[in-house]
C-alpha positions in Angstrom: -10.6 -6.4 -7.7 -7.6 -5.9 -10.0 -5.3 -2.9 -9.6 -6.2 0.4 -11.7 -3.0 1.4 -13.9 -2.9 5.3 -13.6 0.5 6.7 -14.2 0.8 10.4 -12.2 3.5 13.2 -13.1 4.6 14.7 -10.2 6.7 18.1 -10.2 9.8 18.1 -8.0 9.4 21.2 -5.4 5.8 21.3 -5.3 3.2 19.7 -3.4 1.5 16.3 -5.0 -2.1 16.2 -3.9 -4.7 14.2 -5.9 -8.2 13.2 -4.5 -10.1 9.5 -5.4 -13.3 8.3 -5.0 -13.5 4.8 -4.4 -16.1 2.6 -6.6 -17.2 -0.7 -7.8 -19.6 -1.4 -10.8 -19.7 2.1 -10.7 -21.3 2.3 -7.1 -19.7 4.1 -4.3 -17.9 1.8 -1.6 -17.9 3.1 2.3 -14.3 3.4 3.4 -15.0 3.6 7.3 -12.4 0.7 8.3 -10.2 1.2 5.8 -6.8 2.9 5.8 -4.4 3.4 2.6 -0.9 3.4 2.2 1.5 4.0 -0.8 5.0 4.6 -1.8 7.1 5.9 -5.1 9.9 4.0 -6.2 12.7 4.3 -8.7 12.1 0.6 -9.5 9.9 -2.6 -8.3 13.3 -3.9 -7.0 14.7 -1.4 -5.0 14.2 -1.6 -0.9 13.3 2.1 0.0 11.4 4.9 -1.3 9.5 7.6 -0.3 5.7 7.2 1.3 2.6 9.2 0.2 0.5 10.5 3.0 -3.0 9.0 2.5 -6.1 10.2 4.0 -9.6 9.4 4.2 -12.1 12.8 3.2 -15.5 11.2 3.7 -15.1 7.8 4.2 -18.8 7.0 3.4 -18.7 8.8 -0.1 -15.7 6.9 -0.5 -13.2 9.8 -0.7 -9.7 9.5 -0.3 -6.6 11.5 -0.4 -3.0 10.6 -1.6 0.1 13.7 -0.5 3.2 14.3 -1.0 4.6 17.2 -0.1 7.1 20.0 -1.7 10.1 18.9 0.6 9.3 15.1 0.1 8.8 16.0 -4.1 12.1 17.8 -4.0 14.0 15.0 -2.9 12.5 12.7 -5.4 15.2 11.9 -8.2 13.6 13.4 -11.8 12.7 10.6 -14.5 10.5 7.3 -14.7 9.8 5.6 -10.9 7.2 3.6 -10.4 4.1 3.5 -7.8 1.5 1.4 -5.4 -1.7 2.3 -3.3 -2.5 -0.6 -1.0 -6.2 -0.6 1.1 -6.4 -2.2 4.3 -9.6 -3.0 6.2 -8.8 -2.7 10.1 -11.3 -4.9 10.8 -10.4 -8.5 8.5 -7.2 -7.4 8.1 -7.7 -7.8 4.0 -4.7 -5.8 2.1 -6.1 -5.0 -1.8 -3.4 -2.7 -4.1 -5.9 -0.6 -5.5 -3.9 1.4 -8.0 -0.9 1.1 -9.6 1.4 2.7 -12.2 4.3 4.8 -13.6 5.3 8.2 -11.9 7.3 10.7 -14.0 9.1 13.3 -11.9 9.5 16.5 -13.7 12.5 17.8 -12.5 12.1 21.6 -11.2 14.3 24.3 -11.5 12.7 26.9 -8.2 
């Protein structure tokens, strides 16, 4: 399955939390054996960036959670970056980039 585009704004000194549910054809998929990792990037090139803590709600309702937290926000530089969420199944080893996208970081002032 192709990436989803979904572009996130994400305010600089306060947490980032936003919650999926994973489907296909509109029908819940099971998560159990799956584990998802992401990062946020100033741009596709550049070699480091800053990981979102992923974790998995219910993985049989397919629910899943992607973090950041305020520290890790506040260190974010404000403006256009860009983002990936990658699944991998622990058993087959299979890596799918499930979403994908532009984050804007609004820069904060507190």
């Amino acid at each position: 399955m192709p990436a989803a585009e979904y572009n996130i704004t994400i305010s600089q000194n306060a947490d980032f939390i936003r919650s999926f549910q994973l489907k296909e054809a509109n029908v819940v998929v099971d998560i159990t054996n799956k584990t998802f990792a992401g990062k946020i990037k100033k741009n596709y090139n550049e070699t480091s960036g800053t990981d979102f803590t992923a974790t998995i709600d219910n993985a049989a309702t397919g629910l899943w959670t992607m973090k950041l937290s305020d520290t890790e926000t506040a260190a974010l530089k404000p403006g256009d970056q860009v983002y990936d969420i990658v699944m991998t199944d622990t058993v087959s080893g299979e890596k799918t980039r499930l979403l994908q996208g532009k984050a804007f970081v609004s820069p904060g002032v507190s």
